[in-house]
C-alpha positions as a printed NumPy array, in Angstrom:
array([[  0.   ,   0.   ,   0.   ],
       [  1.554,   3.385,  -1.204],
       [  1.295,   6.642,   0.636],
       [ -1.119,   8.037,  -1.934],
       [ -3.3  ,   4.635,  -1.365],
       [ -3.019,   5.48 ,   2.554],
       [ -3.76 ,   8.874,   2.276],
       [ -6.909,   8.603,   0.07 ],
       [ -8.455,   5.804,   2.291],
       [ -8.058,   8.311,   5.354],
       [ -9.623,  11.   ,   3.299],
       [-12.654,   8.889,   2.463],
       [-12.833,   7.019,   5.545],
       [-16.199,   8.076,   7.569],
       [-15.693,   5.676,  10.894],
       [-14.736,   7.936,  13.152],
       [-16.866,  10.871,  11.737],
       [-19.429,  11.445,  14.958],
       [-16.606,  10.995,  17.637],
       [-15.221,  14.09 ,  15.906],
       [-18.474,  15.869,  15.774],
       [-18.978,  14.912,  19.599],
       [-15.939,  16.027,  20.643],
       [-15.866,  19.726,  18.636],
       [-19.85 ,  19.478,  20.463],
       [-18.717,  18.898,  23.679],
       [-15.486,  21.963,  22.932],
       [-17.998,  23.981,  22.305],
       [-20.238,  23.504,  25.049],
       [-17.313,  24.306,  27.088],
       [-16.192,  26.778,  26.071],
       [-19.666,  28.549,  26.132],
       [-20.009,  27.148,  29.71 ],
       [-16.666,  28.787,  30.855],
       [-17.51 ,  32.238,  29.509],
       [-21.373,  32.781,  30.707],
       [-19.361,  31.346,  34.416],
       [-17.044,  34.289,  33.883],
       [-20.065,  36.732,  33.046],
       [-22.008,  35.199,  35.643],
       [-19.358,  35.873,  38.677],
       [-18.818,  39.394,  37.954],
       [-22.507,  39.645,  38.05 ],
       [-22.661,  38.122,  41.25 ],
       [-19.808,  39.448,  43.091],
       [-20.932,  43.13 ,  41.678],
       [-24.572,  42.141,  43.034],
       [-23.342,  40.739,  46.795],
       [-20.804,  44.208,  47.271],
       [-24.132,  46.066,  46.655],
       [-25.906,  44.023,  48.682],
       [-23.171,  43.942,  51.911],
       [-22.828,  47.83 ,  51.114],
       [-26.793,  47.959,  51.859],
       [-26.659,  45.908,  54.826],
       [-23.565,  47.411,  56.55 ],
       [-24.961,  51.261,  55.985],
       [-28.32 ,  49.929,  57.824],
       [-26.209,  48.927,  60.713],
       [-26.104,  51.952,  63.957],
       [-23.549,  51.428,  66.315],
       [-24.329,  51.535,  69.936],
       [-23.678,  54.322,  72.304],
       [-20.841,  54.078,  73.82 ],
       [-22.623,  55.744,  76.965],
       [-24.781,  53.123,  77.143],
       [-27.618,  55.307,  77.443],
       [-29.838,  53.147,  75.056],
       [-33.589,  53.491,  75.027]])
């Protein structure tokens, strides 16, 4: 079997055809899973220093007298 023989039965050879398609798939998915993740925790992390801003500006310290109510 030449090289040229070799070469041409790879080229026409469908066998492995949907492992390739599952795999790029599966990149894909990935790779679109990794960047809404990174979207997603900026949102967050913007959305709980808002919230623990809120919180913490609600908060009165006590008098340090101690005269309360």
């Amino acid at each position: 079997m030449t090289l040229r023989e070799m070469l041409r039965r790879f080229v026409r050879d469908e066998s492995a055809q949907d492992l390739i398609e599952y795999g790029l798939l599966t990149l894909f998915i990935g790779l679109a899973g990794i960047a809404a993740f990174n979207s997603m925790s900026i949102t967050i992390g913007t959305w709980y220093t808002n919230s623990n801003t809120s919180v913490n500006s609600l908060w009165e310290s006590p008098d340090p007298a101690g005269g309360g109510s």
